[in-house]
C-alpha positions in Angstrom: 0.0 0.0 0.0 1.4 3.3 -1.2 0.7 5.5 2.3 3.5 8.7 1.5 5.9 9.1 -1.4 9.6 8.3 -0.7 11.7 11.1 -0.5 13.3 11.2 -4.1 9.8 11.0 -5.2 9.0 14.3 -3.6 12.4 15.8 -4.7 11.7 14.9 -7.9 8.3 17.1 -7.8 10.0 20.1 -5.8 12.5 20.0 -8.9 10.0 20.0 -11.6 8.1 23.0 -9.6 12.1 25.0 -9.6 11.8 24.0 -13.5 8.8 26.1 -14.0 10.8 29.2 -11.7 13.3 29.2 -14.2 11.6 28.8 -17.1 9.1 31.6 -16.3 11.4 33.8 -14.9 9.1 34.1 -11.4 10.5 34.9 -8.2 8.9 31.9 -6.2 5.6 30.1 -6.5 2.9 30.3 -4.1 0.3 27.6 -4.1 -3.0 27.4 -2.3 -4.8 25.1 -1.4 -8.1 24.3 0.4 -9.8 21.3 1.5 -12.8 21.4 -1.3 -11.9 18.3 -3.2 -11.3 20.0 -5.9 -8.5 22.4 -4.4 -6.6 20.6 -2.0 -4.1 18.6 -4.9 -1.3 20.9 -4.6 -0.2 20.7 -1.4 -0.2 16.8 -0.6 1.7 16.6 -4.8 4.5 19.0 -2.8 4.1 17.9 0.6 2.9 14.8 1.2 0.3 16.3 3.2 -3.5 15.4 2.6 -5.3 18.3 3.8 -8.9 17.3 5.5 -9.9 20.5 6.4 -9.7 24.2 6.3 -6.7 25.6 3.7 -2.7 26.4 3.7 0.0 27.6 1.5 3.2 26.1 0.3 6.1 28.6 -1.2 8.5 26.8 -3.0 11.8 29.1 -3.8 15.1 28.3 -5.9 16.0 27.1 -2.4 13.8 25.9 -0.1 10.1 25.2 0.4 8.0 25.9 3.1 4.1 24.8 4.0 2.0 27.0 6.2 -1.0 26.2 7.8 -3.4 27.6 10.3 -2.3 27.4 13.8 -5.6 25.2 14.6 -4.4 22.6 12.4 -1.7 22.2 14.8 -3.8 19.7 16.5 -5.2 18.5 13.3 -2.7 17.5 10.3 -0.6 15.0 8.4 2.1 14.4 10.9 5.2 13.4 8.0 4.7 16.6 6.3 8.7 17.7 7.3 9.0 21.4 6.6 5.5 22.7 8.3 4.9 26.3 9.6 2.1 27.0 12.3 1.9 31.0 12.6 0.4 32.3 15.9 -0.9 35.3 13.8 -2.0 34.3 10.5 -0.7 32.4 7.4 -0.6 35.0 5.3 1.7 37.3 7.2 3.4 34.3 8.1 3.8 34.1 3.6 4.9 37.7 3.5 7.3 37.3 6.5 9.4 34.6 3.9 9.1 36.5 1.1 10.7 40.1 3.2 13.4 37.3 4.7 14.1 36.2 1.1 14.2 39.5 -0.1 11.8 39.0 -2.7 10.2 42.7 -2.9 9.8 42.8 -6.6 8.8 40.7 -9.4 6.9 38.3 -10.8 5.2 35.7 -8.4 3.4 32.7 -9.5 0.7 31.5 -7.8 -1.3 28.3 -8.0 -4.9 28.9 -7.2 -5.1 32.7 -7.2 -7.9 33.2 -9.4 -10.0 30.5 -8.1 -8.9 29.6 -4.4 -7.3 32.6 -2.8 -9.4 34.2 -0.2 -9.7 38.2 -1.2 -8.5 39.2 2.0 -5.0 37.6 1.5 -4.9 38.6 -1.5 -5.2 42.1 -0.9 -3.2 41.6 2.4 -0.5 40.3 -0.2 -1.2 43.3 -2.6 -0.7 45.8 0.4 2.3 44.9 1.8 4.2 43.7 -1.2 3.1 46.2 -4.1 6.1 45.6 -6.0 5.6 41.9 -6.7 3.2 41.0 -9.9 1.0 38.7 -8.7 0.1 36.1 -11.6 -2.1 33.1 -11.8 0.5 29.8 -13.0 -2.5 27.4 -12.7 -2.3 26.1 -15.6 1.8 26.2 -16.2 1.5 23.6 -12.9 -1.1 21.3 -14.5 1.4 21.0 -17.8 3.8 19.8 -15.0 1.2 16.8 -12.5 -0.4 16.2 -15.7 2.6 13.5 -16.2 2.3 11.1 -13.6 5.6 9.1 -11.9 5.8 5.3 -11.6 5.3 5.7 -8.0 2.1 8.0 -9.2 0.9 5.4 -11.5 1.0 2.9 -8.9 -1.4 4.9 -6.4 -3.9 5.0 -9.0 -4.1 1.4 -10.3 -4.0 1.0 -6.1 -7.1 3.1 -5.8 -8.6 1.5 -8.8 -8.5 -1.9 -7.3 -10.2 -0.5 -4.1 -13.1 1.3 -6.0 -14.1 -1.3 -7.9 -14.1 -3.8 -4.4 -16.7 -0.8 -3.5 -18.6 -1.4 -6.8 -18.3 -5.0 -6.2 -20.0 -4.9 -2.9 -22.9 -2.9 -4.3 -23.7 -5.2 -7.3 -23.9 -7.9 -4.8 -26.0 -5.9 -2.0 -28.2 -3.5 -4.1 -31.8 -4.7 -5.1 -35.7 -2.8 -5.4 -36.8 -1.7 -2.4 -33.3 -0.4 -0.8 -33.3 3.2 -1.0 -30.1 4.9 -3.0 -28.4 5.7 0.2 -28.8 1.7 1.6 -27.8 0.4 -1.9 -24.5 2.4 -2.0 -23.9 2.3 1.7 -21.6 -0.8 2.0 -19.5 0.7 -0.6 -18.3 3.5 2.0 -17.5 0.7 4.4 -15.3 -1.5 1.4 -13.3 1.5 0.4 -12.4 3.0 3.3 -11.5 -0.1 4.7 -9.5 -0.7 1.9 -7.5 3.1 2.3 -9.5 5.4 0.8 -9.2 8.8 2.2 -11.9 11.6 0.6 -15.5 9.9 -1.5 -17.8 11.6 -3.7 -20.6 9.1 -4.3 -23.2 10.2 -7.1 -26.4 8.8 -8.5 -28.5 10.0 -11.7 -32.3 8.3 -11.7 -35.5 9.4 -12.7 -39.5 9.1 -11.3 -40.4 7.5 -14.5 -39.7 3.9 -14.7 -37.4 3.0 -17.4 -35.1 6.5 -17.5 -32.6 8.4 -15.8 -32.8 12.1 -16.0 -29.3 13.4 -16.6 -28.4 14.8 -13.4 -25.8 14.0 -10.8 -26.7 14.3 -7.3 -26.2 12.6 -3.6 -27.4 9.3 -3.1 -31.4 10.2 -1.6 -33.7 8.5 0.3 -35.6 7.7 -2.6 -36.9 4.0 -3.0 -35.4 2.2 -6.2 -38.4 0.6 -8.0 -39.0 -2.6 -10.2 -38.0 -1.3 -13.4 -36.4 1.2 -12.6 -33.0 2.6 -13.9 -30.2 3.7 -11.8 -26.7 5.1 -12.7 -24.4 5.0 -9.8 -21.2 6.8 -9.8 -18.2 6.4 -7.4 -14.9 8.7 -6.7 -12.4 8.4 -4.4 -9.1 8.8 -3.6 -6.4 6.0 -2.9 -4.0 5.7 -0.1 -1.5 7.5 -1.7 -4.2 10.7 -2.5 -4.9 10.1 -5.7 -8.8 10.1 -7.5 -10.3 7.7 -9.5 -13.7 6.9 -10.7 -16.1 4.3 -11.4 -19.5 4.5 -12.6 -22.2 1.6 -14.6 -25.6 1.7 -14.8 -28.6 -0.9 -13.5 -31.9 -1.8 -14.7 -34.1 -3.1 -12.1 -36.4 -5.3 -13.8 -37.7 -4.9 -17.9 -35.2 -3.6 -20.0 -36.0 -0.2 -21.6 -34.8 -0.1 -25.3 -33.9 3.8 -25.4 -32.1 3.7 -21.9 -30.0 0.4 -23.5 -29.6 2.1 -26.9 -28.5 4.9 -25.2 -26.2 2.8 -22.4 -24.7 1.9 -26.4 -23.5 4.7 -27.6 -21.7 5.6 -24.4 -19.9 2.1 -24.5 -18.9 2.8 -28.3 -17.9 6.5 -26.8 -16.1 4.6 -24.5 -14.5 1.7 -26.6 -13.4 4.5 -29.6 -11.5 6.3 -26.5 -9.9 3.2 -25.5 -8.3 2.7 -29.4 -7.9 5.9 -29.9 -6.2 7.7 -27.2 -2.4 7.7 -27.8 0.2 9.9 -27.2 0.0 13.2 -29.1 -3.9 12.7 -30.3 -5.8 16.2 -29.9 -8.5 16.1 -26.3 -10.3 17.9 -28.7 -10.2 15.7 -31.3 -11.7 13.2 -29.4 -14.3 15.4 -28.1 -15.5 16.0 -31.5 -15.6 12.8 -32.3 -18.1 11.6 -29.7 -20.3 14.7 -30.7 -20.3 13.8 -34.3 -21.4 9.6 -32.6 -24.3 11.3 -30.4 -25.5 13.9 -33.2 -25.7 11.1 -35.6 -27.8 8.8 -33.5 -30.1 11.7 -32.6 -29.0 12.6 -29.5 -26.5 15.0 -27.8 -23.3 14.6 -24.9 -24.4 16.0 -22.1 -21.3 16.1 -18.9 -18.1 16.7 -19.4 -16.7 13.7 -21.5 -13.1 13.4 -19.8 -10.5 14.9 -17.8 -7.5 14.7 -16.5 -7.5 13.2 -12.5 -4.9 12.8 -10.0 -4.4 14.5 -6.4 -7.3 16.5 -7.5 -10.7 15.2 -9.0 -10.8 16.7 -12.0 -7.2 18.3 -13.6 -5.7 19.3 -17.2 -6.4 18.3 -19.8 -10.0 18.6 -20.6 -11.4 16.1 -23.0 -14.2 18.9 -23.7 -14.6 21.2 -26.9 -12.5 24.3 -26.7 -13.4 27.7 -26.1 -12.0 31.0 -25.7 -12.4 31.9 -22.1 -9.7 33.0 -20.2 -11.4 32.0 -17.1 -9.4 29.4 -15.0 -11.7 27.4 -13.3 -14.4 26.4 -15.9 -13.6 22.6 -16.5 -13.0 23.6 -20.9 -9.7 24.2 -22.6 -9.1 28.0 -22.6 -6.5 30.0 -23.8 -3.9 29.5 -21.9 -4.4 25.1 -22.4 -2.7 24.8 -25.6 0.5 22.9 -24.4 -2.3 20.3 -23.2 -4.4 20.0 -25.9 -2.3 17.0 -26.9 -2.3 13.5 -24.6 1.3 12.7 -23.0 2.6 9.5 -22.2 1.7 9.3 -18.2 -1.3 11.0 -18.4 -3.9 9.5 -16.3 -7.5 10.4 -17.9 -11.2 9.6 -16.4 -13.6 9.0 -19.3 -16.7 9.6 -19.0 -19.1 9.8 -22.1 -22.8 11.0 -21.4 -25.3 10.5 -23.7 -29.1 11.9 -23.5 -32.2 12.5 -25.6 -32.7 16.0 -26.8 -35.7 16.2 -24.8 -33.5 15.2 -21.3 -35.9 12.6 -20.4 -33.7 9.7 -20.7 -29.7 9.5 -20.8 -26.9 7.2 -20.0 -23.4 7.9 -18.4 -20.3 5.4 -17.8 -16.8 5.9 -16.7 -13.8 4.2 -16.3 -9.9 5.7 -16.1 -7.3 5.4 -18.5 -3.2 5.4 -18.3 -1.8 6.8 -21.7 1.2 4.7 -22.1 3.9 4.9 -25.4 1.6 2.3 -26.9 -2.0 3.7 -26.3 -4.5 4.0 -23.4 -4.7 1.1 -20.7 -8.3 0.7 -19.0 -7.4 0.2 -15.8 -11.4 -1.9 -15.4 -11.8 -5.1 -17.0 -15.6 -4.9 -16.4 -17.4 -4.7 -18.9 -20.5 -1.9 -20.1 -23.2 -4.0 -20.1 -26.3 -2.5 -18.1 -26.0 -4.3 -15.2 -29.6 -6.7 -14.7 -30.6 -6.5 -10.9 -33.3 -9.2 -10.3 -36.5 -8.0 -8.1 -37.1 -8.8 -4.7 
């Protein structure tokens, strides 16, 4: 079981993180990090340390690295982080305080998370007392960098693959009518994190109307599963070694429906054409296009996202998603500044996730499985299959 990364491991990130110093000229690079799931990656890629609550900072300089975290989470943190600051004031002043002692007055800073994690007040606090410093958003210079996963990396997430699909396992075997969606995914909590896993995000897509599934993601509800009904259940979690991975098939109750399995098609073939086709250097966008062209041509449309990047955070770089111009960080499409990762890498670890759905939203379909592109192609780290899965009544 992969619990923390060895050192070398972590030398070998703090060195690609001085890379991107050099190569864009910045003074040091701030990240932050809070413990939203999606905005907590940085800091345990850097430090080892998985954050469960609250936020921090991590500087890294051409020498030296330091994390800093609220004084409360004294009481309350990863205990093999090495080079951990706990500020009786505040973390911020605590950041300023290095950068004054480092003489870094002037400049260009790059800092992961300013435009979508950075409290205002810290950021003005920053703005205030070091006016001379260019604050800049290096987001997405940092994803170009995790978007290449280590051996070591690679390991954690075929680890965490084999402990959500135990979690799937359990609920094939336990779920049946009459469970609510909250009893039929329950004994997947207790398999996982028994298994290691740290942080879950458990989702389920259904529908009042027997034989459909309205194409939105939401908690697991109290809400009774029916004889021939449809269910799509969707699990995320991280591994021992803090990174995500997903898993999500689909169940039919009873009576098959023939839209809902024509439909549960077409996200298979999405699924099967990404599995052939996703090799080092083909275009995220590319592929995209390709499954839109598959769901216009059967007369219906993708809805979600259709794939991503994941690691130490849920969703990363690069976006299998049809590109647009923003310049907005956080939206999960290629912008502008996403053209170095437009193209799939060799160690690029992608979640795939086609959804298909009727124009009229009434009825869709959504699977999901993670990929490792190696030199050769994509591996599917599931061998199960994307059959609907047939649940016998009660």
């Amino acid at each position: 079981m992969i619990i923390s990364i060895e050192k070398s491991e972590r030398e070998q990130r703090l060195s690609r993180v001085r890379s991107l110093i050099k190569e864009k000229g910045y003074k040091a690079i701030l990240f932050v990090a809070d413990s939203y799931l999606g905005k907590k990656g940085s800091l345990r890629y850097l430090f080892d340390n998985h954050l469960i609550h609250r936020y921090g900072y991590g500087i890294v300089l051409e020498e030296g690295q330091f994390q800093i975290l609220p004084s409360g989470l004294h009481w309350c943190t990863d205990r093999r982080v090495p080079d951990t600051l706990f500020p009786k004031d505040h973390e911020i002043l605590k950041v300023v305080r290095i950068f004054r002692k480092n003489n870094i007055d002037s400049g260009i800073v790059g800092v992961i998370g300013l435009n979508n994690t950075m409290k205002i007040e810290d950021y003005k606090y920053l703005s205030q007392e070091l006016p001379n410093i260019q604050w800049v958003d290096a987001s997405v210079a940092f994803e170009e960098i995790r978007s290449i996963k280590s051996e070591t990396e690679i390991a954690g997430v075929k680890e965490a693959n084999r402990i959500i699909e135990a979690g799937f396992d359990r609920i094939i075997e336990h779920i049946r009518p009459g469970m609510t969606e909250e009893e039929a995914v329950s004994v997947a909590y207790e398999t996982v994190h028994a298994l290691g896993a740290k942080d879950t995000l458990f989702l389920t897509l259904s529908s009042e109307e027997k034989g459909a599934v309205e194409p939105i993601f939401l908690n697991p509800r109290p809400r009774i599963i029916k004889d021939n009904d449809y269910l799509i259940v969707s699990l995320e979690i991280t591994g021992p070694s803090g990174h995500w991975v997903e898993h999500s098939r689909m169940f039919c109750f009873g009576n098959r429906d023939e839209e809902m399995e024509r439909l549960a098609r077409l996200v298979a073939r999405g699924i099967d054409y990404a599995e052939k086709t996703m090799k080092p250097g083909v275009k995220v966008t590319d592929v995209q296009a390709e499954l839109e062209r598959m769901a216009a041509d059967a007369g219906t449309v993708c809805g979600h996202l259709t794939g991503h990047g994941i690691g130490m955070d849920v969703i990363e770089r690069p976006f299998v998603a049809r590109q647009t111009g923003t310049s907005f960080i956080g939206v999960e499409v290629p912008g502008e500044e996403d053209e170095q990762l437009l193209y799939l890498k060799e160690g690029m670890v992608i979640s795939f996730h086609p959804q298909i759905m009727n124009p009229d939203m009434k009825k869709s379909a959504y699977m999901s499985d993670v990929f490792v592109i190696t030199e050769n192609g994509a591996e599917r780290l599931s061998k199960r299959n994307h059959e609907v899965i047939l649940i016998k009544g009660r």
